[in-house]
KEKE-3310 file (N, C-alpha, C; in steps of 0.2 Angstrom, whole numbers, plus 5000, padded with zeros to 4 digits):
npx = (5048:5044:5032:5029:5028:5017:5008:5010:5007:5016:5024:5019:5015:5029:5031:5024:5026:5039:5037:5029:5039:5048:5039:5040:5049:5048:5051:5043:5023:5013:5022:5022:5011:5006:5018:5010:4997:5004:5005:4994:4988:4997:4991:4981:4981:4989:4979:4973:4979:4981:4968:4967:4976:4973:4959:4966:4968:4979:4988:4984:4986:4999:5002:5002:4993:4980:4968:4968:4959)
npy = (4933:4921:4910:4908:4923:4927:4925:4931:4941:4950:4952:4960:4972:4974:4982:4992:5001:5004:5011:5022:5026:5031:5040:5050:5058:5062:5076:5082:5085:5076:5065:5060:5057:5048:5037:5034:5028:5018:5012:5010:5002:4991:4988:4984:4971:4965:4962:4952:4943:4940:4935:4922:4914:4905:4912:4925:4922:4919:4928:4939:4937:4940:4951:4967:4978:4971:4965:4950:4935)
npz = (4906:4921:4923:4936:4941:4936:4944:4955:4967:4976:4967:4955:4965:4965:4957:4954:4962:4958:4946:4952:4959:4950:4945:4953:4951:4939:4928:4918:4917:4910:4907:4919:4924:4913:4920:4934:4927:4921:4933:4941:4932:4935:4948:4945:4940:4951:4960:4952:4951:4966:4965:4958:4967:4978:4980:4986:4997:5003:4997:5005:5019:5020:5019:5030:5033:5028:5040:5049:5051)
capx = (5045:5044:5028:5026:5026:5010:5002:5012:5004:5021:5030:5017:5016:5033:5032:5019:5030:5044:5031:5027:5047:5049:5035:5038:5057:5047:5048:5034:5017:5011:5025:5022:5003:5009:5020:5004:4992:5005:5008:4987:4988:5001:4988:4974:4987:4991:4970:4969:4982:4978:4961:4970:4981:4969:4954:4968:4968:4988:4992:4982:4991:5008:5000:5000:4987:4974:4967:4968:4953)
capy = (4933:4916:4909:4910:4927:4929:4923:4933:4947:4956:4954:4966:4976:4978:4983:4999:5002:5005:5016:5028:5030:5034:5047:5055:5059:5063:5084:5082:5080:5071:5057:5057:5054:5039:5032:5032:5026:5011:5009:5009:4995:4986:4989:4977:4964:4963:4960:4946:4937:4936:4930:4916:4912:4903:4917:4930:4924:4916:4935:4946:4934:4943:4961:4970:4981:4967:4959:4941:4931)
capz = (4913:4923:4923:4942:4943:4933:4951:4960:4969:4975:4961:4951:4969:4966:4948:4954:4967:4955:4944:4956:4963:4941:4940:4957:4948:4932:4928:4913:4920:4905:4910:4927:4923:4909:4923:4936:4926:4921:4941:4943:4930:4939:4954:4943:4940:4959:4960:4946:4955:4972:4961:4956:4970:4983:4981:4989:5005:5005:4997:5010:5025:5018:5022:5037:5033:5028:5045:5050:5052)
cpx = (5043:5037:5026:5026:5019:5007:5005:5009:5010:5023:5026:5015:5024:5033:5028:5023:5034:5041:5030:5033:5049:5045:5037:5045:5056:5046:5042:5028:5014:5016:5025:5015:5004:5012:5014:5000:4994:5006:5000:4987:4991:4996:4982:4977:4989:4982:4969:4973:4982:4971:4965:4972:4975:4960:4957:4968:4976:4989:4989:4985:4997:5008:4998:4993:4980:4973:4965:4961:4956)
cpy = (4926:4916:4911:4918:4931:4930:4927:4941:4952:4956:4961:4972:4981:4984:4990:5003:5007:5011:5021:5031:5035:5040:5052:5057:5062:5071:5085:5079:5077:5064:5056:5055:5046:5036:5030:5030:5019:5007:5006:5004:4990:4982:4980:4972:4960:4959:4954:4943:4935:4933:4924:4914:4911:4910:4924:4928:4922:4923:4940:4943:4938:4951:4961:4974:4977:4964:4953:4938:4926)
cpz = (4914:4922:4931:4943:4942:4938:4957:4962:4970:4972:4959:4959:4969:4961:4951:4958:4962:4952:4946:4959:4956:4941:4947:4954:4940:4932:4925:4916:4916:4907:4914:4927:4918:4915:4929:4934:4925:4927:4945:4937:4931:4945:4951:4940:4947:4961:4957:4949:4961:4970:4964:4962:4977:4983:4984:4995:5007:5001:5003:5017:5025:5022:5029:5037:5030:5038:5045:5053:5058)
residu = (UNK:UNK:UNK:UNK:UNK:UNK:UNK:UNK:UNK:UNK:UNK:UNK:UNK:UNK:UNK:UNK:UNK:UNK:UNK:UNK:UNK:UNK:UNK:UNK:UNK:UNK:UNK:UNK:UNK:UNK:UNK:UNK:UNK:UNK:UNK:UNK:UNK:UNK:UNK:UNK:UNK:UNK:UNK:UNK:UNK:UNK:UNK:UNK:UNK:UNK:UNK:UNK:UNK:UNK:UNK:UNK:UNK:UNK:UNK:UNK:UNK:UNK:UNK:UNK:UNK:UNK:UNK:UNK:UNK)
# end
């Protein structure tokens, strides 16, 4: 994995994304719980990089759903 992804908030937004298309597809509820719980640790991955990357405020710009100051 490239170093700049680390800091990248949609990258791991995508990554949970994905997670969640996988478990909604999953028939076992035990795997459909392992893939949501790895989609909700993607979720605190998306959180520690908009840390890093300016305090969050150059990844919350990107969203619709954050409001702009």
């Amino acid at each position: 994995m490239p170093a700049s992804h680390i800091n990248d908030p949609d990258h791991w937004r995508q990554r949970a994304a994905e997670m969640r298309a996988l478990a909604n597809d999953m028939k076992e509820s035990s795997a459909r719980e392992t893939m949501l719980r790895i989609a909700a640790d993607y979720d605190k991955l998306v959180a520690r990089a908009m840390l890093r990357t300016d305090g969050g405020k150059k990844a919350d710009a990107k969203r619709p759903d954050v409001p702009q100051s």
